[in-house]
C-alpha positions as CSV (number, residue, x, y, z in Angstrom):
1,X,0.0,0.0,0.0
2,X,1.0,3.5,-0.5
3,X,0.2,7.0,0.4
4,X,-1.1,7.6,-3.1
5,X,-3.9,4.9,-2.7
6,X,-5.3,5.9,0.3
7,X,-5.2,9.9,0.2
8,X,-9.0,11.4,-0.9
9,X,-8.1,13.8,-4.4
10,X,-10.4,16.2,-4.3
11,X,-14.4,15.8,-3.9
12,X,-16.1,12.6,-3.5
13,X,-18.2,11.9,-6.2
14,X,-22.2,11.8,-5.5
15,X,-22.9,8.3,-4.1
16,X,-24.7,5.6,-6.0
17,X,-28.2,4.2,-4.5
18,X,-27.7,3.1,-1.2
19,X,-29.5,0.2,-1.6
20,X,-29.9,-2.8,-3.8
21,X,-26.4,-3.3,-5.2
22,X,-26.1,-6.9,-7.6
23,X,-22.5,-8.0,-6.8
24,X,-20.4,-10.7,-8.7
25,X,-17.6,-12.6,-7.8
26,X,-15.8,-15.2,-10.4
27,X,-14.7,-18.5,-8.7
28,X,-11.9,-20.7,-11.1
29,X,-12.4,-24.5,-10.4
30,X,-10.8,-25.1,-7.4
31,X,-8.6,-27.8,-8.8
32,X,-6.7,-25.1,-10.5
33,X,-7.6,-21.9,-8.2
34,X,-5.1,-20.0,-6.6
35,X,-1.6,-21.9,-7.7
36,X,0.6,-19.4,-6.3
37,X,-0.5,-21.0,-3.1
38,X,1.0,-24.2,-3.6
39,X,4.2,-24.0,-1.9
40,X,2.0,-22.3,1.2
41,X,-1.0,-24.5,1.6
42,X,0.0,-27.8,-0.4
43,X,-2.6,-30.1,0.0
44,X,-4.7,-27.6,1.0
45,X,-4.5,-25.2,-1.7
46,X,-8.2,-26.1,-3.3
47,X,-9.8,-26.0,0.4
48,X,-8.3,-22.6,0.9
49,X,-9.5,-21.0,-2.2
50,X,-13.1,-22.3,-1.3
51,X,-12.4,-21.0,2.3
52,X,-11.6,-17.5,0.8
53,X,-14.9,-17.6,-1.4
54,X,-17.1,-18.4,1.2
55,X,-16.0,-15.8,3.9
56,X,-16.0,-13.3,1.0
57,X,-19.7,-14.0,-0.2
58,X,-20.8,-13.9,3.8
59,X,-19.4,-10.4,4.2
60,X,-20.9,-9.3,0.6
61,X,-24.3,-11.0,2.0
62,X,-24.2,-9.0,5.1
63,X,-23.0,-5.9,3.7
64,X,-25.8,-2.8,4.2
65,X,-27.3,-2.5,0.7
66,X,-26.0,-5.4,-0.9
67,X,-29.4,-7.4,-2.6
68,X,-27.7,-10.2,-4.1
69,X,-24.6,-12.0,-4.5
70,X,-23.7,-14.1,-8.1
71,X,-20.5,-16.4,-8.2
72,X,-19.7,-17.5,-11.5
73,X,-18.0,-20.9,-11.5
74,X,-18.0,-24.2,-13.3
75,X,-17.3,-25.8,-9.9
76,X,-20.1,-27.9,-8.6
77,X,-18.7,-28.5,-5.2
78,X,-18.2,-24.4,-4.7
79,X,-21.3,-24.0,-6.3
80,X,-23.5,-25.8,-3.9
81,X,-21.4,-24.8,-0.7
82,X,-21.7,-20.9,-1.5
83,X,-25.5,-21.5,-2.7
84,X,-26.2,-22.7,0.6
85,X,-25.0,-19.2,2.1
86,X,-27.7,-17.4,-0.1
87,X,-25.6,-17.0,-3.8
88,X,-26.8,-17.4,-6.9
89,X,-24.6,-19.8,-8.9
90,X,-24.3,-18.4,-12.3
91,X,-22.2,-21.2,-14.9
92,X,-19.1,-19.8,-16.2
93,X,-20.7,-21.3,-19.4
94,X,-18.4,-18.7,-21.9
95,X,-15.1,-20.2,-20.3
96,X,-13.0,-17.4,-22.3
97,X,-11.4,-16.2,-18.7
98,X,-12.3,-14.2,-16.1
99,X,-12.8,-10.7,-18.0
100,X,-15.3,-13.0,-20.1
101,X,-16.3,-14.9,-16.6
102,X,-17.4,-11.0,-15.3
103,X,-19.5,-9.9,-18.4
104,X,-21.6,-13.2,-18.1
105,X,-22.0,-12.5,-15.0
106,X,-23.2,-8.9,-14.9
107,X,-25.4,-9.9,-17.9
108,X,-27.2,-12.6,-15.7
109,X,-27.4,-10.0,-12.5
110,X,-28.6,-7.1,-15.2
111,X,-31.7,-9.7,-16.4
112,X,-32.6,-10.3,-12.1
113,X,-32.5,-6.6,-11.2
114,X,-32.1,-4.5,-14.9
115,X,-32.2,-1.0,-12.3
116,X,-30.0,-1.3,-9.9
117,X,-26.2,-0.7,-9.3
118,X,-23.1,-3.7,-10.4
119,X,-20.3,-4.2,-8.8
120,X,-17.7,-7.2,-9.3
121,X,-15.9,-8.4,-6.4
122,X,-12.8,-10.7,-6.4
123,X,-13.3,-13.8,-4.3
124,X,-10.3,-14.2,-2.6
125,X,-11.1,-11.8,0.4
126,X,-11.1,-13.4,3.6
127,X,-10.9,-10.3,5.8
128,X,-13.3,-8.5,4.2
129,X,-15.6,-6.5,6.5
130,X,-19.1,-5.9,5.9
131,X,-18.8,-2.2,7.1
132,X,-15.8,-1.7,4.6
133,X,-17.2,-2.5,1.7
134,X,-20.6,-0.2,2.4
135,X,-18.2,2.4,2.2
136,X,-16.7,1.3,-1.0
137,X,-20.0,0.9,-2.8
138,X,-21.1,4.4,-1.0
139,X,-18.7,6.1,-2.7
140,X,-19.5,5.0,-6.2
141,X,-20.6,7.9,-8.4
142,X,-24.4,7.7,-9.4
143,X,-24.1,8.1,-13.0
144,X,-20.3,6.3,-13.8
145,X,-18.0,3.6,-13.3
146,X,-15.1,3.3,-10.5
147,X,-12.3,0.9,-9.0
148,X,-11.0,0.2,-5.9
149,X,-7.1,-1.1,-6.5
150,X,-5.5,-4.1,-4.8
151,X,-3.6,-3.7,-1.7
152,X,0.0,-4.0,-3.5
153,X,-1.9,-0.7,-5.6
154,X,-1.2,-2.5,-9.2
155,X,-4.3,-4.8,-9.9
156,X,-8.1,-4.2,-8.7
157,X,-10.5,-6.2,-6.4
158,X,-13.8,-3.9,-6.7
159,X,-15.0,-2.7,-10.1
160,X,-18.6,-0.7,-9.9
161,X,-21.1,1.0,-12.1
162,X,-23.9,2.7,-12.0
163,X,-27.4,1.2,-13.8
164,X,-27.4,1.4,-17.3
165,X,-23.6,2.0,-17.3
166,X,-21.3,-0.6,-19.2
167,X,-19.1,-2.5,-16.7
168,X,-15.9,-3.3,-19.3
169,X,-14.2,-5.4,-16.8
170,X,-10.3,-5.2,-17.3
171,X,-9.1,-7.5,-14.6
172,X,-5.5,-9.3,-14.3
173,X,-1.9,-7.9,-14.1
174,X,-1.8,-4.3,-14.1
175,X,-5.6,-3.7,-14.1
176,X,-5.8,-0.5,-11.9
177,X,-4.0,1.6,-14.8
178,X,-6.7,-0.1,-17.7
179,X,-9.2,0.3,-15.5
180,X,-8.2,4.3,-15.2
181,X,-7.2,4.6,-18.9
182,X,-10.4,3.2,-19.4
183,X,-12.4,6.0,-17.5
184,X,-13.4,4.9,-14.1
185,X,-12.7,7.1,-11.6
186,X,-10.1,5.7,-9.1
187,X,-11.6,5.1,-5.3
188,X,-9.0,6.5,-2.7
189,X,-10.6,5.5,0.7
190,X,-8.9,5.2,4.1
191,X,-9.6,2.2,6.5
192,X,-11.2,-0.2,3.4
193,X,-8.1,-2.7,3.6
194,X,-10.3,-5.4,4.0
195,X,-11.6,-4.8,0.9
196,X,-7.9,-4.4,-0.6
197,X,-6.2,-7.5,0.5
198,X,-6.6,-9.6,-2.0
199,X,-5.1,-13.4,-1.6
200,X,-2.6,-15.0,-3.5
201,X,0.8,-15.8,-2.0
202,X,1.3,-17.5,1.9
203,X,2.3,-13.4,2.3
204,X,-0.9,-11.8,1.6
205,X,-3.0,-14.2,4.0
206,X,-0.3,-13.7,6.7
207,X,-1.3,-9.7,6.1
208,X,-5.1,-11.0,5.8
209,X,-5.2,-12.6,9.0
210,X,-3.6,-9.7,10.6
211,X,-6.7,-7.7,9.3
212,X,-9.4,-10.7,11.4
213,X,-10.1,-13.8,8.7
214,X,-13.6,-14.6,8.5
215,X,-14.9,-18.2,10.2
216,X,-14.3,-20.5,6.9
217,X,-10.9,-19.3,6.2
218,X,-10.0,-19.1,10.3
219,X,-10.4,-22.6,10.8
220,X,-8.1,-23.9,8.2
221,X,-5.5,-21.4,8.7
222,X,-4.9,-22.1,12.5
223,X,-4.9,-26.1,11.3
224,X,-2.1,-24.8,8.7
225,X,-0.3,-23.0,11.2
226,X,0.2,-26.1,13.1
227,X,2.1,-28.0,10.5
């Protein structure tokens, strides 16, 4: 994190409508999800990247204006686990990668609620705080598109728009600079890590659990931490 990512520039756009907010998170087969985790979790790898999804859609669930939560993934055993927390599974039926993953997405939550505000989420947020993320989607201006960039301040975790507005999700290395070359206004909140720290090395959930890892994630990191 640096100063630059944090620091307000300037007036805060007019917030979007504080209430119901479609939110989308993409989920990879677990199989294959998060491999930079190998040399951290072994075994466990797969079990942590569902651990990370399913704290991260209970804190989107409980989060103050949040209506509904869509995870697009193939995954049938994700699938079920994170429809049983109140999710709509949506199948990654394009398969073209995650930018592709995103738009089917927002298409599918566009068709359930046409009116209200988008917003895609990554799903590897274990600390994420219900409270945090209010804030984040607070600040979204009513008539455009913003971002909120990763922790490290290169790639992106939170991509909004307003209804009626396109989404163009540009996700993956370096997205924070094609998300801003592509117009949406750049989120600089204080006290929204939560919402910033994504996971993807043994590193980042060391700096997650620092933050308070939600119930699903908890558990298998203390078991880890015994090893």
């Amino acid at each position: 994190m640096t100063q630059d990512t944090v620091r307000p520039s300037g007036p805060v756009a007019p917030a979007a409508p504080a209430a119901d907010w479609s939110v989308v998170l993409p989920l990879k087969p677990l199989a294959t999800a998060k491999s930079r985790l190998a040399p951290y979790a072994g075994p466990h790898r797969a079990g942590l990247a569902l651990s990370f999804a399913l704290d991260t859609v209970r804190a989107a669930l409980a989060t103050p204006g949040v209506a509904r939560v869509l995870v697009v993934t193939r995954d049938a055993t994700a699938g079920e686990r994170l429809a049983g927390l109140g999710a709509l599974v949506v199948s990654d039926e394009p398969g073209g990668g995650l930018n592709t993953a995103l738009a089917h997405g927002a298409s599918a939550a566009r068709r359930l609620a046409p009116h209200a505000p988008l917003a895609v989420l990554s799903a590897d947020l274990p600390a994420l705080r219900p409270a945090e993320l209010a804030r984040v989607l607070g600040a979204v201006p009513a008539d455009g598109r913003a971002f909120l960039p990763d922790s490290p301040g290169l790639g992106t975790t939170l991509l909004a728009c307003a209804p009626g507005q396109p989404l163009s999700p540009a996700f993956g290395e370096g997205s924070r600079a094609r998300h801003a070359a592509g117009g949406a206004l750049e989120l600089r909140l204080a006290d929204v890590e939560s919402v910033r720290r994504d996971v993807d090395t043994g590193t980042d959930l060391g700096e997650a659990a620092a933050l308070g890892l939600g119930p699903h994630t908890s558990a298998l990191f203390a078991r880890l931490a015994q090893v």
